[in-house]
C-alpha positions in Angstrom: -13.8 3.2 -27.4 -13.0 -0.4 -25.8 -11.5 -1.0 -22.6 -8.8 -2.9 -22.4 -8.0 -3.8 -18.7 -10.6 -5.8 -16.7 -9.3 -4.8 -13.6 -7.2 -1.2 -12.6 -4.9 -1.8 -9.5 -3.8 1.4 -8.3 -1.2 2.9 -5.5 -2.6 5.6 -3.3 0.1 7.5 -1.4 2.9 9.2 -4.4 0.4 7.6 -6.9 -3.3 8.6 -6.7 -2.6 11.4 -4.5 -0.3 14.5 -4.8 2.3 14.8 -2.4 0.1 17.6 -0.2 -2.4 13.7 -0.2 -5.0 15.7 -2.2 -7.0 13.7 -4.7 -7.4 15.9 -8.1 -10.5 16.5 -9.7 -9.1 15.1 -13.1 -8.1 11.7 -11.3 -11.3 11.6 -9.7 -13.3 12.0 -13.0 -11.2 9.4 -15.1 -11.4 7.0 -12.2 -14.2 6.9 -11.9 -15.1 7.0 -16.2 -12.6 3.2 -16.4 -15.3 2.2 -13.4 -17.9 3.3 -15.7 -16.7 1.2 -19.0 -16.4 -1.8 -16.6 -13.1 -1.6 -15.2 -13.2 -3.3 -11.8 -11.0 -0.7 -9.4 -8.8 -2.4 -6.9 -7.0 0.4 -4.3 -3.9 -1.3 -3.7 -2.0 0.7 -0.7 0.6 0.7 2.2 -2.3 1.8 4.2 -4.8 0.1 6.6 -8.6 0.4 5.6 -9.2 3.3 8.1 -6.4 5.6 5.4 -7.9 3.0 2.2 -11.5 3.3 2.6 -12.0 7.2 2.8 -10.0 7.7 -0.6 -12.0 4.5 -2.6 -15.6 6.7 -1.2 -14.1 9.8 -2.0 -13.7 8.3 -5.6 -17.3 7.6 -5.2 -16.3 3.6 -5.9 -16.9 0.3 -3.6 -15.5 -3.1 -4.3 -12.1 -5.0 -3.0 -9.2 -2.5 -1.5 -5.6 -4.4 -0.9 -4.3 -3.2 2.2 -1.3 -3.6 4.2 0.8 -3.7 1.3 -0.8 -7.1 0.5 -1.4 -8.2 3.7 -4.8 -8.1 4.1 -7.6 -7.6 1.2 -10.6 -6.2 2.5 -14.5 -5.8 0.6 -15.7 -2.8 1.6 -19.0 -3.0 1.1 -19.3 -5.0 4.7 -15.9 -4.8 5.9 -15.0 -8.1 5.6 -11.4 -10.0 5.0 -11.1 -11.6 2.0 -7.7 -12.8 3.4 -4.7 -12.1 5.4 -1.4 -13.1 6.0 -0.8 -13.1 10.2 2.6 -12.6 11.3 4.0 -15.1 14.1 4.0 -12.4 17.5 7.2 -14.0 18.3 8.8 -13.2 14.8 8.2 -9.1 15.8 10.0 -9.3 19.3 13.3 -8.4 18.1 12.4 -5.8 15.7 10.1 -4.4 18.7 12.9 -4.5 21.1 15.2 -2.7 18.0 13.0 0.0 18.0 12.5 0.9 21.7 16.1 0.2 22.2 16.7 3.1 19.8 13.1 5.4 20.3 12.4 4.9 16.8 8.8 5.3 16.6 6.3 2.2 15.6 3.0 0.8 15.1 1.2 -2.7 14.9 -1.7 -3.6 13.0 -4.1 -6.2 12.8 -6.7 -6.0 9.6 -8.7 -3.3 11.1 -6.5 -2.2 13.6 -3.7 0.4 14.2 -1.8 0.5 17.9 1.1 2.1 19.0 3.1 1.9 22.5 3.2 6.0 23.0 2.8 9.1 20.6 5.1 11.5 19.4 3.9 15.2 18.3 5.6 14.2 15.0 3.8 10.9 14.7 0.7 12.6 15.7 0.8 15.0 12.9 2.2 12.0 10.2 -0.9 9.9 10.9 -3.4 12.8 10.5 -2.2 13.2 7.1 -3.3 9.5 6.6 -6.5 9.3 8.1 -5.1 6.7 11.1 -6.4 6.6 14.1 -4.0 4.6 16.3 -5.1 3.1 19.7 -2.0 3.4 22.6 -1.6 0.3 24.4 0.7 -1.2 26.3 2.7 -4.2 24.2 5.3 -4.8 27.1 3.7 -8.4 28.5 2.9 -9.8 25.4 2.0 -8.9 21.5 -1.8 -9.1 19.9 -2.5 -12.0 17.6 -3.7 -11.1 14.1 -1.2 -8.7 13.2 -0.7 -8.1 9.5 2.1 -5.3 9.7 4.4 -3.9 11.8 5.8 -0.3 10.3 8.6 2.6 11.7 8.8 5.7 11.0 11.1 8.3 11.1 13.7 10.5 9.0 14.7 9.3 5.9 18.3 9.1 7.2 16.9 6.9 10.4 15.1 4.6 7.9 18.0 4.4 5.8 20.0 3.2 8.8 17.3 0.8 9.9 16.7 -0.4 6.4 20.8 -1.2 6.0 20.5 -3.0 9.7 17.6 -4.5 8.9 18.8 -6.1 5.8 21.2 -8.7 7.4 18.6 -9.7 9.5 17.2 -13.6 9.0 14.2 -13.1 6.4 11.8 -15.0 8.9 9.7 -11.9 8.0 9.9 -9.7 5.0 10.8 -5.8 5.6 10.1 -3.3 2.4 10.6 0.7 2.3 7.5 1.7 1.9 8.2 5.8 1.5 10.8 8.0 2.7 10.0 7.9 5.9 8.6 4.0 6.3 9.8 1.4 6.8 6.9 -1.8 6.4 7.5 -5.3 8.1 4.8 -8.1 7.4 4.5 -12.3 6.4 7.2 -13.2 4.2 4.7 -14.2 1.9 3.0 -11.4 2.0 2.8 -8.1 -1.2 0.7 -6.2 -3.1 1.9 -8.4 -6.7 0.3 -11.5 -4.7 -2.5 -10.3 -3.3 -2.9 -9.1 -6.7 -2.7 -12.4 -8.1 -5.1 -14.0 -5.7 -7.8 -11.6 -6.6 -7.6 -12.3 -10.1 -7.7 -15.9 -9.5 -10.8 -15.7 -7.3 -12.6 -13.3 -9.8 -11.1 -15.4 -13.0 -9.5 -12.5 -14.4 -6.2 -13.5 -16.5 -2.9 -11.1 -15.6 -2.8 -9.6 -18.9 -5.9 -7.7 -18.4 -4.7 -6.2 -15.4 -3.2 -2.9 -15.9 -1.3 -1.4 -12.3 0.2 1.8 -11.4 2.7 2.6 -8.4 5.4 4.7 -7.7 7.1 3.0 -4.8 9.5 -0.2 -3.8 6.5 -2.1 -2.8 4.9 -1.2 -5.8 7.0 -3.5 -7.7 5.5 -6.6 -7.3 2.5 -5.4 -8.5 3.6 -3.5 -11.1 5.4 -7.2 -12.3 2.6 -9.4 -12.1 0.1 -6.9 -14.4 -0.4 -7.5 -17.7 0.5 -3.5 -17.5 2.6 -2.0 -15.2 3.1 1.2 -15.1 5.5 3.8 -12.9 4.8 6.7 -11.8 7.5 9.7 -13.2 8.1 10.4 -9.4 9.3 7.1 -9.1 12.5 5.9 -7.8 14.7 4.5 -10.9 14.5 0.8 -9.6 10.6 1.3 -10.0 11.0 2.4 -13.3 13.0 -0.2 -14.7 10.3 -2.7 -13.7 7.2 -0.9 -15.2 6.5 -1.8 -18.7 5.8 2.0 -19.4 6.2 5.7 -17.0 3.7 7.8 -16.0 3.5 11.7 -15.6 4.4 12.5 -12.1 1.4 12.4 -9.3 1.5 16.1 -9.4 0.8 16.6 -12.9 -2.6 14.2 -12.8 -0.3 10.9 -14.2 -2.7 8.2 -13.2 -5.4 10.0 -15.2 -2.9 10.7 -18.3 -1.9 7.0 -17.9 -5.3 5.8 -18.0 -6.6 7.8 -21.0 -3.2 6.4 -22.7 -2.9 2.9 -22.0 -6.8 1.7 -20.5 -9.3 1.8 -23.3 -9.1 2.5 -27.2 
């Protein structure tokens, strides 16, 4: 059988992993069986490295993970940035000031980095689900430099209301719904289609031997610049309608049906 994608780009959170974040044994194994017919594998997530990295060992896989929804594509072989997109500090201040004005909860990351201003029981038990480990600091005299997203969570009906708000806001940055319960704000510039698309260029790899798979709003991008896009059944309509094809849903293994369908021959 011949493979027909040269490079896999796949969502983690809704995609990869089943709603309890548990990576199956029959996604593991056909993963890993696209990296063994030469299929480079490109994790391509919401999350930072600290929530990326564990899932790409646990696949038993190196290479290139795209983090930050786009913002910041990382080898992780030495932990180096490939590149990033830095937000302006001064851009964030009124979407700061929104969320302490209204103790909506929120972090701000650099590459590497997660920090947050104070911690919630909730928050604390949301980010152990993900594998982050945010440091508390104290933004109130001035923001870090380097920051490559700014996220809030909360209920869906608080991100709801946020994401309405939000959206009259001037687009000076660009703010995405990046689950239920997330709300991501980062570089205008920055998503995962074009961090996608400036992998492939570095590594010579034409779009229509990329095949991606996502189940989320910032999944789109990605799923428009592949060669294949494909949603995942647990997908929001909107998702659907821009995937060339629909997966199974992430709890019934539909990365590794998709891949056995659509990969190789």
């Amino acid at each position: 059988m011949s493979l027909q994608y040269d490079l896999i780009a796949l969502d983690v959170d809704g995609t990869l992993l089943t709603d309890d974040h548990v990576l199956t044994k029959a996604i593991r194994e056909t993963v890993h069986e696209a990296a063994g017919r030469g299929a480079q594998i490109v994790l391509c997530t919401g999350r930072g490295p600290s929530g990326a990295l564990p899932i790409l060992e646990e696949l038993g896989l190196g290479g290139t993970v795209i983090t930050h929804n786009g913002a910041a594509t990382i080898n992780s072989d030495d932990r180096s940035v490939i590149h990033q997109f830095d937000m302006i500090p001064e851009h964030l201040i009124d979407f700061v000031v929104y969320c302490r004005d209204r103790a909506i909860h929120f972090d701000l990351n650099t590459a590497f980095e997660m920090m947050v201003e104070s911690m919630t029981p909730e928050a604390e038990l949301m980010y152990g689900r993900y594998q982050a480990k945010p440091s508390i600091q104290d933004f109130r005299l001035a923001l870090p430099s380097g920051l490559v997203k700014f996220t809030v969570f909360g209920s869906k009906e608080q991100m709801d209301t946020v994401q309405t708000e939000w959206a009259s806001w001037p687009q000076t940055l660009h703010s995405i719904r990046s689950g239920d319960y997330f709300i991501d704000v980062h570089h205008a510039e920055a998503n995962k289609g074009r961090a996608l698309e400036q992998l492939a260029a570095i590594r010579g790899i034409d779009r229509s031997r990329i095949l991606a798979i996502g189940n989320y709003y910032n999944d789109i991008t990605m799923l428009q610049f592949a060669g294949m896009g494909i949603a995942m059944g647990n997908s929001p309509e909107q998702v659907k309608l821009a995937a060339k094809a629909v997966a199974p849903s992430n709890s019934e293994d539909g990365v590794a049906r998709a891949l056995r369908e659509y990969a190789w021959t």
